[in-house]
N, C-alpha and C positions, 0 to 999 in steps of 0.2 A: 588601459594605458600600458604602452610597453617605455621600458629604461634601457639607455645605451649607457652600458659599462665599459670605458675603453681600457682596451688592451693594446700592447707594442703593434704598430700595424692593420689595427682591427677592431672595430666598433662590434660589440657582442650585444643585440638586441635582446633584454632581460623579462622574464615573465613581470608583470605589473604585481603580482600578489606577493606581496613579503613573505622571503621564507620565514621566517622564525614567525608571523602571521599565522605561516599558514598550518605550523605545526602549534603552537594555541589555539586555535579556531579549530582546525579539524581533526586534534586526535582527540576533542571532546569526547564524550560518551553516546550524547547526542547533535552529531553536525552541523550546527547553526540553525536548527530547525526547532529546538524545543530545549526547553529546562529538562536536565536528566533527573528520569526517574530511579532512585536507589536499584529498586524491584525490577527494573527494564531498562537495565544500560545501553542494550541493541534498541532500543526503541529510539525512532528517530523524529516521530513527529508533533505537532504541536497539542494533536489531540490526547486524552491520557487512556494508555494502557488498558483496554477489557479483554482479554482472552478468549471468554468465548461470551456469549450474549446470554440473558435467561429469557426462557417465555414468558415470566409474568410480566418483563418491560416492554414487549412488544404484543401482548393477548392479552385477550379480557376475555376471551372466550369459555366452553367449556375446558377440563383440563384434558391435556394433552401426552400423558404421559405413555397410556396404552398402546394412543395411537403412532407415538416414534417408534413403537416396535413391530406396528403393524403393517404400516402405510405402502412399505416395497413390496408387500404381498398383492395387491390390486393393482394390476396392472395400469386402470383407466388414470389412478393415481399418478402412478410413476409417467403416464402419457403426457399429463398436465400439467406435471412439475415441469419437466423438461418445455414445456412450454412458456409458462411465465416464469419460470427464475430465472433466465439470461437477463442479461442488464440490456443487453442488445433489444431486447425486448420494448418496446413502451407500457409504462405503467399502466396507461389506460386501457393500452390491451389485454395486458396482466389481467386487470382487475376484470373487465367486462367475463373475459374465459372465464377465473374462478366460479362470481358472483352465477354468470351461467350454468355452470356445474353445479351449484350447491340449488339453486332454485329450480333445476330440473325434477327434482324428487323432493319437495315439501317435508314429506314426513321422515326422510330419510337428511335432511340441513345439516343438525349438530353433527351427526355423523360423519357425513360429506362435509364439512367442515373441518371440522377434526383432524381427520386425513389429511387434508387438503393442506393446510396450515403446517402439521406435524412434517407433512415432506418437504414443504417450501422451508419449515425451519430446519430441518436438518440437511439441506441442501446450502442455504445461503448462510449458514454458520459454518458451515465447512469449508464453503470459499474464502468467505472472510479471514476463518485460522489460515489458512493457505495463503493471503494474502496478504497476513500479518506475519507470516514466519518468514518468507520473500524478504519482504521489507529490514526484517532483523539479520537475513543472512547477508544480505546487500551494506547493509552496515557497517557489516563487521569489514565484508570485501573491501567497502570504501577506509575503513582504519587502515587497515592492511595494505592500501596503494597509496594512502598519504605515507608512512613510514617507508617505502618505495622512492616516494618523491623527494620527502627529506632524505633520504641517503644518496641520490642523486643532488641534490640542491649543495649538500657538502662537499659532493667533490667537486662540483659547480665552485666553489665559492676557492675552495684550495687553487683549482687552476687560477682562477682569475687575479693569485695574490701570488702566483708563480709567472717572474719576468719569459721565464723560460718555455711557458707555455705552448703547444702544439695550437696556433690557432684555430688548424682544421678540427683540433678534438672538443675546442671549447665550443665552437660554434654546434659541433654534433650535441652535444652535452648540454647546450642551453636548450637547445630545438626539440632535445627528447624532454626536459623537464618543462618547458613552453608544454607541449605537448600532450603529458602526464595531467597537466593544471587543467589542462580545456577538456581531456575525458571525465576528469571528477566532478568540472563542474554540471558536463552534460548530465553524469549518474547524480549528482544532487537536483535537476531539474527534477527528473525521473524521479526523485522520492520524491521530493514535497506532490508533483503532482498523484501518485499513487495514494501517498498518503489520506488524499478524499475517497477513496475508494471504499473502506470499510466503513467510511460514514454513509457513502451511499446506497452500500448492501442494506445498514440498520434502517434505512429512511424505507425502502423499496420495501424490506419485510413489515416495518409496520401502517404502509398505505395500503399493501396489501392484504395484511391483517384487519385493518378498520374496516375493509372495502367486505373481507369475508364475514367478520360480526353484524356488519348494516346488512346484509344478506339473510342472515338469520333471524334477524329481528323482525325485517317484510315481509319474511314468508310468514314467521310466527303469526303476524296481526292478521294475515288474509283471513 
C-alpha cells in the first residue's frame, strides 16, 4: 500500500510501512524472523543457534576422530568428497558413490568409511559455519541500512511539516526511502530463504551418514 501525503502543490506517494514500524520491527536483534537469542543477537532465523555440528548427532558409526586428521591425505578420499558434498549434487547420487566406495573393498568398510564420513563432516560443517557467519554479517548489514532509513524517513518527515518545502527534494527523498524499504525487504527474503540452508546441509550429512553405516552393516553379513 502506498500513502499520499499532500504537500503545497504535490501529492508525495509515501512508503506503505510506518516509519516508527519500521524502526520497532527492524532494529530488533532478530528481523522479524525469530525470538532473539541472548547468546546470538546476529542470529536471525527461526531455527536456534548450533555453531558447529557434533558427529555423534549425525554417526553412529566407528569413531571418527583419527580419521578428521587423516582423510586429506588420500587423495581417492578427497576425489569423493568433492563429489557428493555439493548440495547441487542429488542425495541419491551422493549415497549410491559413497555406499560404492565403501563396498568395493569388504575388508577394508570401517576404514573406507571412516574417511569417507570424516571428510564429508569436515567439509559440510565448514560450509554450514560459512553459511551461518553470512547470515550473521548480513544482519548486522541489514541493522545498519534500517538506521539509514530512519535517518532518511526523519528528514522525510521535517520536510513534509515544512510549508516551505522544495517539492522536487521531497519527492527525491520519499523515492530514496520508497527505495531503501523494497532493498531490505528483498535482503530479508534472502535470509529467511538462506536460513533453510544449514538445515539442509544437517539433513544431507546425516542421509548420507545412515546411507554409509547400512553400507557397512551389508558388507559385514556377506
Amino acid at each position: 500500500m502506498r500513502l499520499s501525503v499532500p504537500l503545497p502543490g504535490l501529492a508525495v506517494p509515501f512508503p506503505g510501512l510506518a516509519v516508527l514500524g519500521l524502526a520497532a520491527a527492524l532494529l530488533a536483534p532478530a528481523p522479524l524472523l525469530a525470538a532473539p537469542q541472548p547468546e546470538a543477537p546476529d542470529w536471525p532465523c527461526v531455527q536456534r543457534l548450533v555453531p558447529e555440528l557434533s558427529t555423534a548427532a549425525v554417526w553412529q558409526g566407528p569413531p571418527i576422530d583419527q580419521a578428521l586428521d587423516e582423510w586429506r591425505t588420500h587423495p581417492e578420499v578427497v576425489e569423493l568428497i568433492n563429489e557428493i558434498a555439493p548440495r547441487r549434487v542429488p542425495v541419491e547420487t551422493a549415497e549410491a558413490t559413497a555406499v560404492g566406495f565403501i563396498a568395493a573393498d569388504p575388508a577394508e568398510r570401517e576404514r573406507r568409511a571412516s574417511l569417507l564420513f570424516a571428510g564429508l563432516f569436515d567439509t559440510l560443517n565448514q560450509e554450514r559455519g560459512e553459511v551461518i557467519a553470512g547470515l550473521e554479517r548480513l544482519t548486522r548489514r541489514q541493522r545498519e541500512f534500517v538506521r539509514s532509513i530512519e535517518a532518511d524517513a526523519a528528514r522525510l518527515r521535517a520536510l513534509q511539516k515544512d510549508p516551505g518545502a522544495d517539492p522536487a527534494a521531497v519527492k527525491e527523498l520519499t523515492d530514496r526511502v520508497t527505495w531503501q524499504t523494497r532493498i531490505f525487504e528483498e535482503r530479508r527474503r534472502t535470509i529467511r530463504y538462506v536460513c533453510e540452508v544449514p538445515v539442509l546441509i544437517e539433513k544431507r550429512l546425516f542421509v548420507l551418514g545412515r546411507a554409509m553405516q547400512g553400507a557397512m552393516q551389508r558388507n559385514g553379513s556377506d
